[in-house]
C-alpha positions in Angstrom: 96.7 -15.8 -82.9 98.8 -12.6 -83.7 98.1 -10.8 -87.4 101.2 -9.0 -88.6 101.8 -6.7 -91.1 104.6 -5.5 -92.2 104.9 -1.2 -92.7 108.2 -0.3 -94.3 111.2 -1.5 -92.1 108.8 -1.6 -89.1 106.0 -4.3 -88.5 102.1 -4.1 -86.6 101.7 -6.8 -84.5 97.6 -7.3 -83.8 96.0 -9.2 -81.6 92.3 -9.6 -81.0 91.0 -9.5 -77.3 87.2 -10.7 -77.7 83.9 -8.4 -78.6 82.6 -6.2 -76.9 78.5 -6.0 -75.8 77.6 -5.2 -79.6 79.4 -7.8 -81.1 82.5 -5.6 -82.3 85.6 -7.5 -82.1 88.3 -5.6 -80.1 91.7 -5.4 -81.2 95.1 -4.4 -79.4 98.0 -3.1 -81.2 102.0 -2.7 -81.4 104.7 -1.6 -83.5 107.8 -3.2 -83.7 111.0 -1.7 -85.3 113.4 -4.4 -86.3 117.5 -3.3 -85.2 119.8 -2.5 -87.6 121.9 -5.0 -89.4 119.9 -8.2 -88.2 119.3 -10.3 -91.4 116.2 -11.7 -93.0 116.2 -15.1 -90.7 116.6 -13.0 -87.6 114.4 -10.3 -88.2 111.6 -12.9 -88.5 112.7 -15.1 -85.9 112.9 -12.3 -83.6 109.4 -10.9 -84.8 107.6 -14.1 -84.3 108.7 -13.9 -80.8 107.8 -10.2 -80.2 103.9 -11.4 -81.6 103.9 -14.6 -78.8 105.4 -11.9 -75.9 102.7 -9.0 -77.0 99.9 -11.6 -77.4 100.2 -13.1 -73.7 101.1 -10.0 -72.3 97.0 -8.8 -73.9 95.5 -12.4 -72.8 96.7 -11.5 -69.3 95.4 -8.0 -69.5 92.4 -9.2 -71.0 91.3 -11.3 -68.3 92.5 -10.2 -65.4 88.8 -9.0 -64.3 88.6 -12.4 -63.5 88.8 -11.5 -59.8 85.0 -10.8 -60.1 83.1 -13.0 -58.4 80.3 -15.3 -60.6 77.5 -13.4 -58.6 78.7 -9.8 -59.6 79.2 -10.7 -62.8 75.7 -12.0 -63.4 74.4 -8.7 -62.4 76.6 -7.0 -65.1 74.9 -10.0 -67.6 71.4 -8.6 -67.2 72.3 -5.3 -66.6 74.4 -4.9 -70.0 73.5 -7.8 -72.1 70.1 -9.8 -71.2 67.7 -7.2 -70.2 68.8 -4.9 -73.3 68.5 -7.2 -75.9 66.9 -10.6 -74.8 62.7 -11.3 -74.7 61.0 -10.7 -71.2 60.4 -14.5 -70.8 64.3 -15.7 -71.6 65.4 -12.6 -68.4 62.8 -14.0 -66.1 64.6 -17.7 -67.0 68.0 -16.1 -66.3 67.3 -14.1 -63.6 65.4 -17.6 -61.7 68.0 -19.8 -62.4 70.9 -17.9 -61.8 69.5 -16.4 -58.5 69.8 -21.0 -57.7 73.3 -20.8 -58.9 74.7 -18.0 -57.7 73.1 -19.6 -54.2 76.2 -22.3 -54.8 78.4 -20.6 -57.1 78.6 -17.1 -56.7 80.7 -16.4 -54.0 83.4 -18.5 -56.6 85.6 -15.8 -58.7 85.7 -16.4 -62.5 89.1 -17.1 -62.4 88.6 -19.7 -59.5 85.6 -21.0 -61.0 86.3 -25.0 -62.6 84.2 -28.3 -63.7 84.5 -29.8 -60.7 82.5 -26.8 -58.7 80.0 -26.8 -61.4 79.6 -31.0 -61.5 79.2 -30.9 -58.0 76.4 -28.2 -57.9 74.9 -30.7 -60.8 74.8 -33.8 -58.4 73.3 -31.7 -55.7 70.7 -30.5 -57.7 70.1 -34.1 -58.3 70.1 -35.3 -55.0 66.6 -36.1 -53.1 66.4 -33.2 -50.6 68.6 -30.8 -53.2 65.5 -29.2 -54.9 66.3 -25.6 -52.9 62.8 -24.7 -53.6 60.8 -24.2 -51.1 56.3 -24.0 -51.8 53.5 -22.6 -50.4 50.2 -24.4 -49.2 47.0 -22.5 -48.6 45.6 -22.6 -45.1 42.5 -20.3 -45.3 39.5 -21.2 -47.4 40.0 -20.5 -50.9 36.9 -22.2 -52.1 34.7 -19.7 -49.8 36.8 -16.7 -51.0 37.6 -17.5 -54.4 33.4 -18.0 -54.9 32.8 -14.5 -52.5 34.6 -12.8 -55.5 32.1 -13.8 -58.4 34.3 -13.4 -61.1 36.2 -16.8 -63.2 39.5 -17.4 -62.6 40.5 -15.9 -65.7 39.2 -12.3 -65.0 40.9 -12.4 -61.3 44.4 -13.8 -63.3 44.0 -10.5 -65.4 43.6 -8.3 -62.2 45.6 -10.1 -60.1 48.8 -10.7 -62.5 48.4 -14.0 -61.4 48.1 -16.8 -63.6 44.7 -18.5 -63.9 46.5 -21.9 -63.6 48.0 -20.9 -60.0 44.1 -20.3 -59.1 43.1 -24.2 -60.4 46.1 -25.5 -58.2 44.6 -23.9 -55.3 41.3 -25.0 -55.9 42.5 -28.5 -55.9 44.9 -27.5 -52.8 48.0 -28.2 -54.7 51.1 -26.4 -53.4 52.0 -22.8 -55.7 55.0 -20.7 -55.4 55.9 -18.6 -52.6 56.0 -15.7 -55.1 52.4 -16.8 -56.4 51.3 -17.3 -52.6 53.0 -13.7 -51.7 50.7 -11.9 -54.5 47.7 -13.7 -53.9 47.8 -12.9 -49.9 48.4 -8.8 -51.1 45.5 -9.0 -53.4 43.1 -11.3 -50.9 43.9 -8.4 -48.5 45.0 -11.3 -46.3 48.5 -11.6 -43.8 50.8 -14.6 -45.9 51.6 -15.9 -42.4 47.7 -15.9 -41.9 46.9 -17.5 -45.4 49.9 -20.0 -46.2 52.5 -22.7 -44.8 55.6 -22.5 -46.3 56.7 -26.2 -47.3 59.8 -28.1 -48.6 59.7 -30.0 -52.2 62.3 -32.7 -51.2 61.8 -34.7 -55.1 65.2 -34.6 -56.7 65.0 -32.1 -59.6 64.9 -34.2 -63.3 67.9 -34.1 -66.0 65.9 -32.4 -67.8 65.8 -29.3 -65.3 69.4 -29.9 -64.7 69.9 -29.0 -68.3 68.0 -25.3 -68.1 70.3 -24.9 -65.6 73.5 -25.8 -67.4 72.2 -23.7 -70.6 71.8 -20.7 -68.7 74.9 -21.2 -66.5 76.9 -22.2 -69.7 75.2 -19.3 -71.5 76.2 -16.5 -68.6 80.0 -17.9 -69.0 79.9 -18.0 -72.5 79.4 -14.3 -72.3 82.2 -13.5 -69.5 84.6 -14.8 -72.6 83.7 -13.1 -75.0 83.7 -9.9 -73.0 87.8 -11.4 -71.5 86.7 -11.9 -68.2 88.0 -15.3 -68.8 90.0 -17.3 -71.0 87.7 -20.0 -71.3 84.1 -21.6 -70.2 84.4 -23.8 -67.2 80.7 -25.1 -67.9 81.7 -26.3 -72.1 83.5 -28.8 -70.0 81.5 -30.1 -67.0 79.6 -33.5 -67.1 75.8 -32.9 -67.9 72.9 -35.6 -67.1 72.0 -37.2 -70.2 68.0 -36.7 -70.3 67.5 -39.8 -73.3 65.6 -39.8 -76.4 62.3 -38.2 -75.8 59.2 -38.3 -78.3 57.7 -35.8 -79.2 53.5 -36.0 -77.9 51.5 -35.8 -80.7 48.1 -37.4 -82.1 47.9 -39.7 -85.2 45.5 -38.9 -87.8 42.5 -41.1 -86.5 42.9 -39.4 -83.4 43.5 -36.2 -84.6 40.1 -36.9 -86.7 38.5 -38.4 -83.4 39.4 -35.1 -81.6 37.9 -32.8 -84.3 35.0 -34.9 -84.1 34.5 -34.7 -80.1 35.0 -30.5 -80.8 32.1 -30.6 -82.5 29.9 -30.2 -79.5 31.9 -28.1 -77.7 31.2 -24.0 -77.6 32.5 -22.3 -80.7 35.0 -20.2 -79.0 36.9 -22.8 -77.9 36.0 -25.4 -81.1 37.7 -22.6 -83.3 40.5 -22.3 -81.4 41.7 -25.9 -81.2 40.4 -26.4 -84.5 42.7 -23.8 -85.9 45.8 -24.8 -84.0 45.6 -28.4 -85.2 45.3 -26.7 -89.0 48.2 -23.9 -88.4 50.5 -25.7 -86.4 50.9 -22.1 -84.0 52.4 -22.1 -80.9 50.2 -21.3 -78.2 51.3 -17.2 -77.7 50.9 -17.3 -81.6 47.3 -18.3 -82.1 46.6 -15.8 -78.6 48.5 -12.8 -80.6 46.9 -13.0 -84.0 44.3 -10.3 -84.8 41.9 -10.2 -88.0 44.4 -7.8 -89.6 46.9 -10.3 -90.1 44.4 -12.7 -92.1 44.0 -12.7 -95.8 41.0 -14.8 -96.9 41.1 -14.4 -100.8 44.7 -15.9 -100.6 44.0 -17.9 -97.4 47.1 -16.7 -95.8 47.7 -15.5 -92.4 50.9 -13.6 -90.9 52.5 -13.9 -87.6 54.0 -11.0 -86.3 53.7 -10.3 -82.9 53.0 -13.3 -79.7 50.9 -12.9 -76.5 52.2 -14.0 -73.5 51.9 -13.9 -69.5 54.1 -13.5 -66.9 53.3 -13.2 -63.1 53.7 -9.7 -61.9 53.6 -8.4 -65.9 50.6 -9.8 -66.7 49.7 -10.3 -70.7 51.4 -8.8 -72.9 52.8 -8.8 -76.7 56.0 -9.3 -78.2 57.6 -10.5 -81.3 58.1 -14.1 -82.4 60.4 -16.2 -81.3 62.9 -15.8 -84.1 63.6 -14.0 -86.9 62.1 -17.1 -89.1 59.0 -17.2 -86.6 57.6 -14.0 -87.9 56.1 -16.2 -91.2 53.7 -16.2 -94.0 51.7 -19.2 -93.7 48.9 -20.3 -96.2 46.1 -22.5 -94.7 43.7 -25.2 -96.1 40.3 -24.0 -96.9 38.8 -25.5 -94.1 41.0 -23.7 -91.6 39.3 -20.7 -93.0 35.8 -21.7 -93.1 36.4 -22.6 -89.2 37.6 -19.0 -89.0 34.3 -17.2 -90.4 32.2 -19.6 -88.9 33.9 -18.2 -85.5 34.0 -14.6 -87.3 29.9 -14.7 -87.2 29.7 -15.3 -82.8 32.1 -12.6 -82.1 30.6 -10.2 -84.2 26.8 -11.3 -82.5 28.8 -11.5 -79.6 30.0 -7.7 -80.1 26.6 -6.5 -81.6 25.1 -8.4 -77.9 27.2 -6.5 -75.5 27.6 -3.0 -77.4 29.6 -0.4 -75.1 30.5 -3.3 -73.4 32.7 -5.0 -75.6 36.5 -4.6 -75.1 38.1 -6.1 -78.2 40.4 -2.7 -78.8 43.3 -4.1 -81.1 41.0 -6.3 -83.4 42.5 -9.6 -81.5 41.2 -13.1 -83.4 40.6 -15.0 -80.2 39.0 -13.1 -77.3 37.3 -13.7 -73.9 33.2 -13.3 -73.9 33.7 -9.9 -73.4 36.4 -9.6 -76.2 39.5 -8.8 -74.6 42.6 -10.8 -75.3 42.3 -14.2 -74.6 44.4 -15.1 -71.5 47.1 -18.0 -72.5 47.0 -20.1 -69.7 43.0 -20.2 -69.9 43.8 -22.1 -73.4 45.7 -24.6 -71.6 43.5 -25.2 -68.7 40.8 -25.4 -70.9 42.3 -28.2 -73.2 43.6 -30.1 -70.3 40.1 -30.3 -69.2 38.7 -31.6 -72.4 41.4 -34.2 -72.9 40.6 -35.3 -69.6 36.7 -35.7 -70.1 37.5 -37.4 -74.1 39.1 -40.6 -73.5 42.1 -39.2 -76.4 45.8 -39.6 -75.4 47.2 -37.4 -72.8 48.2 -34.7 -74.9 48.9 -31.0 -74.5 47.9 -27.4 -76.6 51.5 -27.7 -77.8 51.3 -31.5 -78.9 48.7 -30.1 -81.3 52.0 -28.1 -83.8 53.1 -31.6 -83.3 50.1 -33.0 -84.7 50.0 -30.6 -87.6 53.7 -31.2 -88.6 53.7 -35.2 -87.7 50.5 -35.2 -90.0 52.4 -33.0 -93.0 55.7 -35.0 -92.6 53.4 -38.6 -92.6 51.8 -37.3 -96.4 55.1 -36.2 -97.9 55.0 -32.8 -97.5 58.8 -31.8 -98.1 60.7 -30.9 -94.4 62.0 -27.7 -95.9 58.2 -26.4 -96.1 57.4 -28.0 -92.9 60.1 -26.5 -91.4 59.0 -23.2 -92.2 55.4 -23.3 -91.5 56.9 -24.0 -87.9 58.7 -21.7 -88.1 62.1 -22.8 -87.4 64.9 -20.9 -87.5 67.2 -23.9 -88.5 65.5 -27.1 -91.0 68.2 -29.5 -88.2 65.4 -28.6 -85.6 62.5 -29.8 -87.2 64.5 -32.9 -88.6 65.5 -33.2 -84.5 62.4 -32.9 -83.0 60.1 -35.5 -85.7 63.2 -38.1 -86.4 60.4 -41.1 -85.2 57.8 -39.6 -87.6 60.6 -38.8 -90.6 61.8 -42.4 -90.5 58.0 -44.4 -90.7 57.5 -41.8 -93.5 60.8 -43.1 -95.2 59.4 -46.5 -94.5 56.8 -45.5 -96.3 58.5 -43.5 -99.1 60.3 -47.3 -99.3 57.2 -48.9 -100.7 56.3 -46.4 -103.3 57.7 -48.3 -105.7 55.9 -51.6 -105.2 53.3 -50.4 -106.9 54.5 -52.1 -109.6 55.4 -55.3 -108.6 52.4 -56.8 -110.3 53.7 -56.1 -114.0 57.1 -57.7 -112.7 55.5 -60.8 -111.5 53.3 -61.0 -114.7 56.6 -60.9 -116.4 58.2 -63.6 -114.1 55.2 -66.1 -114.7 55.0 -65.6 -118.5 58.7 -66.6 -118.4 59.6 -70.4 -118.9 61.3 -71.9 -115.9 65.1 -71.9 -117.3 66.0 -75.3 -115.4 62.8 -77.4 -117.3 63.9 -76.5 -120.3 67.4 -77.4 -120.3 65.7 -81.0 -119.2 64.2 -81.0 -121.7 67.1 -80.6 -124.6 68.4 -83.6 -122.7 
């Protein structure tokens, strides 16, 4: 809508025409000089219609860039926007999914582009046979040359850039990516026609995975606004698959106690780290980031300021926290720190073993043998193996933050703290996510009070029973 203000006997007519890529809001401008002799009524009648004339005439030359095709346009969304100020992780989503869309999509100009394209690329995505992802599927003996190499999976993820999970799937010849399969022929020194088939996955994709896609397409749109490309997002108003109500995984406390218990027997470099996730409640690149540094044990704090991640063709490496709020304080129970020197006392026999040969260069917490940074996925592919092997609920390393908050919120601990131990960047997540766990505490929270219901019903039997004694009087 038009802002006017009124200069002397002329008036400014202003009208906004979006942001530009820093978030400053753009603003055209006109002067408008009312005749001579035109009276109060007319001058504003006639000025209200000079605001709606000058404020179309800016909406069309705002979005008249339309004409660019959704494919082009993504490239200017990286290029100006995601790759500049988004985390490495959140590009590599964009740039995967988008490379599916603009597959159906991008030849579609902005201006041309409505629901009905984008429900229609939603029910193909959904249709057996729709997955457009093709697989790979090891032909040459992986066994003999994975062994030939002598080194765990781990190390060759490191050297390789390729995940140490990729490396299990071939092992049990499960199908991996052709990008996966691509590197893995390069650094095998092996011809990809030579080492892999290339295979269809015909499964229809999950609502779920329907809604990554409709974030990032609704996300890419969202943008072209607020730059004018377009007047409005087609994707705010396309029909989305509905994925249900999904609980979160998490243990209950005898379990949780039974898996601490079953840890107990387990080498101390990976006892400590479960150990300690179930007591922090970290997410996964958390717990890998944190170095010694970032621990206080006289106030038993620990900070979180940076994350460890992986990413084939980048390998590890660190970045900040997820959001502003994820880069925390958080004070631990005692026993989370007695876990922590306990572990303290192997690395530093483990680094007084090796000598020269340890590699633990930026003081990192939770290392390899030879203390470098402990690869991520090794941490899942570890604990999917011991849940396996302990006869616990299928659980994964991130069902253990659920543990830690479902644990917190079951014993009253206030959602505004538990919220930011999480580290949350809104207290409606956490409230979101443990709704199930929130309403058996409120059930709980319910019965605090009949505590006292033996004084009451001492009271009622002291009482005489009104109705006998009005017999009696009679």
């Amino acid at each position: 809508m038009a802002t006017i203000e009124k200069r002397g006997n002329t008036y400014k007519i202003i009208v906004s025409k979006g942001y530009d890529i820093n978030g400053k809001q753009l603003r055209e401008r006109m002067t408008w000089v009312p005749n001579a002799g035109l009276t109060t009524k007319q001058i504003e009648k006639e000025l209200n219609r000079q605001a709606t004339l000058f404020e179309e005439q800016v909406k069309f030359s705002n979005t008249h860039n339309g004409n660019i095709r959704l494919v082009d346009f993504t490239e200017l969304f990286l290029k100006d926007f995601a790759r500049p100020t988004l985390k490495v992780k959140t590009v590599v989503n964009y740039e995967e999914k988008m490379k599916i869309i603009n597959e159906a999509l991008g030849h579609i100009k902005l201006k041309d582009l409505k629901p009905g394209h984008i429900n229609s690329f939603y029910a193909n995505l959904h249709e057996e046979g729709m997955r457009m992802r093709r697989a790979a599927k090891a032909k040459f003996d992986f066994e003999k040359w994975f062994n030939e190499t002598k080194k765990p999976a781990t190390t060759l993820a490191v050297e390789s850039g390729i995940s140490a999970g990729t490396f299990q799937k071939l092992k049990k010849e499960e199908n991996i990516s052709l990008k996966n399969a691509e590197a893995i022929s390069k650094f095998a020194g092996l011809e990809f026609k030579d080492a892999f088939d290339i295979v269809r996955n015909n499964t229809p994709l999950s609502a779920s995975t329907i809604q990554t896609y409709h974030r990032v397409l609704s996300a890419v749109l969202g943008k072209a606004v607020q730059w004018g490309y377009i007047a409005s997002n087609p994707a705010s108003r396309a029909d989305v698959p509905s994925i249900g109500y999904h609980e979160a995984a998490y243990l209950d406390e005898p379990d949780a106690r039974r898996l601490l218990e079953l840890l107990q027997s387990e080498p101390i470099k990976w006892r400590a780290l479960i150990t300690f996730d179930v007591f922090s409640g970290l997410r996964r690149g958390e717990i890998a980031g944190l170095r010694w540094k970032d621990i206080d044990s006289e106030s038993h704090t620990i900070m979180i300021s940076q994350t460890s991640n992986y990413l084939p063709g980048k390998g590890v490496y660190l970045d900040t926290p997820k959001s502003r709020k994820s880069q925390r304080c958080l004070k631990l129970s005692t026993t989370a720190f007695l876990m922590l020197f306990e572990y303290k006392d192997w690395q530093d026999k483990q680094k007084q073993k090796l000598g020269d040969a340890w590699l633990n260069t930026d003081d990192r917490i939770f290392t390899n043998d030879f203390g470098e940074p402990i690869f991520p996925d090794s941490i899942t592919q570890w604990f999917t193996g011991f849940i396996k092997r302990s006869g616990l609920p299928k659980v994964t390393v991130h069902s253990l933050r659920h543990t830690y908050a479902s644990l917190m919120i079951a014993d009253g601990v206030p959602l505004v703290i538990v919220s930011h131990n999480l580290g949350h960047a809104q207290q409606s997540t956490t409230s979101n996510i443990y709704t199930h766990v929130i309403a058996s505490a409120e059930a709980k929270a319910a019965q605090t009070f009949d505590k006292f219901d033996d004084i009451l019903q001492a009271k009622k039997e002291s009482e005489p029973n009104p109705i006998v004694e009005i017999s009696k009087i009679g």
